[in-house]
N, C-alpha and C positions, 0 to 999 in steps of 0.2 A: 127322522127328519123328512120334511116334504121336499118336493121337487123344486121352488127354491130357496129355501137354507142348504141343500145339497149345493147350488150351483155355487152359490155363496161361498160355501167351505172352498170348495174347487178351486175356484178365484183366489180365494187369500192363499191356498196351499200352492195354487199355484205362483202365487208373487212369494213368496217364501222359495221356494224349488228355485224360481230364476234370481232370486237374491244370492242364494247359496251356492250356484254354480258360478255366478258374476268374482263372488268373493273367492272361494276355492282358486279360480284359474288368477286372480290378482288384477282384473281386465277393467277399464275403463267401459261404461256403459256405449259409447260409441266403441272402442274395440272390440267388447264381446258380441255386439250387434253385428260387425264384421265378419268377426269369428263362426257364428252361427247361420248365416246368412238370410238376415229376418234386418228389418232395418231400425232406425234408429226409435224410428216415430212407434211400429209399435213393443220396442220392449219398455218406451216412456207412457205407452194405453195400461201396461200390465203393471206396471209399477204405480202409476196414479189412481188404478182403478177406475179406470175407462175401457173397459172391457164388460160387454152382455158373456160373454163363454169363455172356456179355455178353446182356443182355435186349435186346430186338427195339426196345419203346417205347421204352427209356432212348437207346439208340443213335444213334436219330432224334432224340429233343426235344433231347436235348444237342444233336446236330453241328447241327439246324437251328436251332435258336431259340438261338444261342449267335454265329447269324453264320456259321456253316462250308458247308461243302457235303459233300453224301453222299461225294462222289469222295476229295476231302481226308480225309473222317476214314477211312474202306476205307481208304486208305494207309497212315493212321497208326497205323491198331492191326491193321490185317490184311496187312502187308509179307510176313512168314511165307506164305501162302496165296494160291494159284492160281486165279486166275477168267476162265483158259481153257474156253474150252465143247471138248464133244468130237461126235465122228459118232456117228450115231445107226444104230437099224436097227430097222425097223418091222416089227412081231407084232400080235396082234391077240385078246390077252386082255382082258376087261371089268374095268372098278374101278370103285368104287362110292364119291363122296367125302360123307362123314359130318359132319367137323369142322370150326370156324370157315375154316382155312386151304383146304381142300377145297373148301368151298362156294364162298369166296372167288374162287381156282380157276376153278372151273369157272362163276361164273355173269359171271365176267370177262375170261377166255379161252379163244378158241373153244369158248364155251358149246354149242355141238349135239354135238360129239364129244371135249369133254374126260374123260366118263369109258371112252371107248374107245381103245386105243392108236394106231388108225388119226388121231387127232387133230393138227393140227404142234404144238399144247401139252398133251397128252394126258399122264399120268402116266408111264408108261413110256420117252415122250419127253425129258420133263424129265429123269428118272431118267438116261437116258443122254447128254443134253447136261450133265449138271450132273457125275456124278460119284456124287451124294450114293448112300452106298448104300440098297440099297431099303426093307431095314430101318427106319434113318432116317427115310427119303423115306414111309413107311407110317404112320411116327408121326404126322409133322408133318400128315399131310394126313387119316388116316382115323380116328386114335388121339385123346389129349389131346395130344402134343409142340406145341411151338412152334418158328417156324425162326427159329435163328441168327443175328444178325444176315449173316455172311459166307452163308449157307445162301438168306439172303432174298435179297441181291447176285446171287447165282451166277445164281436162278431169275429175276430178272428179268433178266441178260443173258439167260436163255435163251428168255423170251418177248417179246423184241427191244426190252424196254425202258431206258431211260436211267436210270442208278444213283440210287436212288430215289425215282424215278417210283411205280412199283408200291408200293412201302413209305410213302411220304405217304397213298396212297388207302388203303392196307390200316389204318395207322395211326389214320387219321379216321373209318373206319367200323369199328376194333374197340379203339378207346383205353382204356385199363383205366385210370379217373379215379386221379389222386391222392389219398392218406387223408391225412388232420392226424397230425400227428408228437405 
């Protein structure tokens, strides 16, 4: 698949995932929007297919506050996608991280040499355990991009942590509140 019929799959698996958890808990689409604490308007983007991505917040507050676990929903909307890490190979050009995700980053792993590649979670590290291309990998961390939900997954296997470890912390220290519908 290319880059987007992947998104594509994402999208629908993901409107599937939040159908199944809607139905499982028996909830009203304005109560399960309570429940999770995402608002009405957008579990109505994801459901209509007015959604460009799966959003990084919505991902988390569904599968967690819905009862699920990170692992369980990763399977169910990301079967398609691989979150094998690969070998790396260490160079030692400077980055310099700018952006919420960047700062994030580096002031939470191996904060003394994250913006040098000589770092084990250094940019150009992740870059090569993860896959993402660099492109990408520039947005999320230097630019405006936000990571993926699948994108967030990858990097925190690569920073040896447990699927969704990283993403609760990142989530609780950059949560974009809920608007009234």
């Amino acid at each position: 698949m290319d880059a987007i019929e992947l998104l594509k799959q994402d999208l629908k698996n993901f409107k599937a995932y939040l159908l199944s958890r809607i139905s499982l808990l028996g909830l009203t689409h304005e109560n399960f929007a309570k429940k999770v604490n995402i608002s009405k308007g957008e579990i109505s983007k994801i459901l209509n297919d007015n959604r460009q991505g799966v959003s990084l917040t919505s991902f988390y507050l569904i599968a967690v506050n819905s009862g699920d676990t990170i692992e369980n929903a990763r399977d169910y909307i990301y079967p398609h996608r691989k979150f094998n890490l690969k070998k790396v190979k260490i160079d030692t050009k400077e980055k310099k991280s700018t952006n919420k995700f960047g700062l994030y980053m580096k002031e939470n792993f191996d904060s003394d040499t994250i913006e040098y590649v000589g770092g084990k979670n250094s940019f150009d590290i992740i870059q090569q355990k993860t896959g993402i291309e660099e492109k990408r990998l520039k947005d999320i961390y230097y630019k405006t991009g936000a990571p993926e939900p699948f994108e967030f997954l990858l990097i925190e296997k690569a920073v040896g942590k447990k699927p969704g470890e990283m993403m609760k912390d990142y989530i609780e220290k950059h949560l974009i509140k809920k608007t009234k519908d």
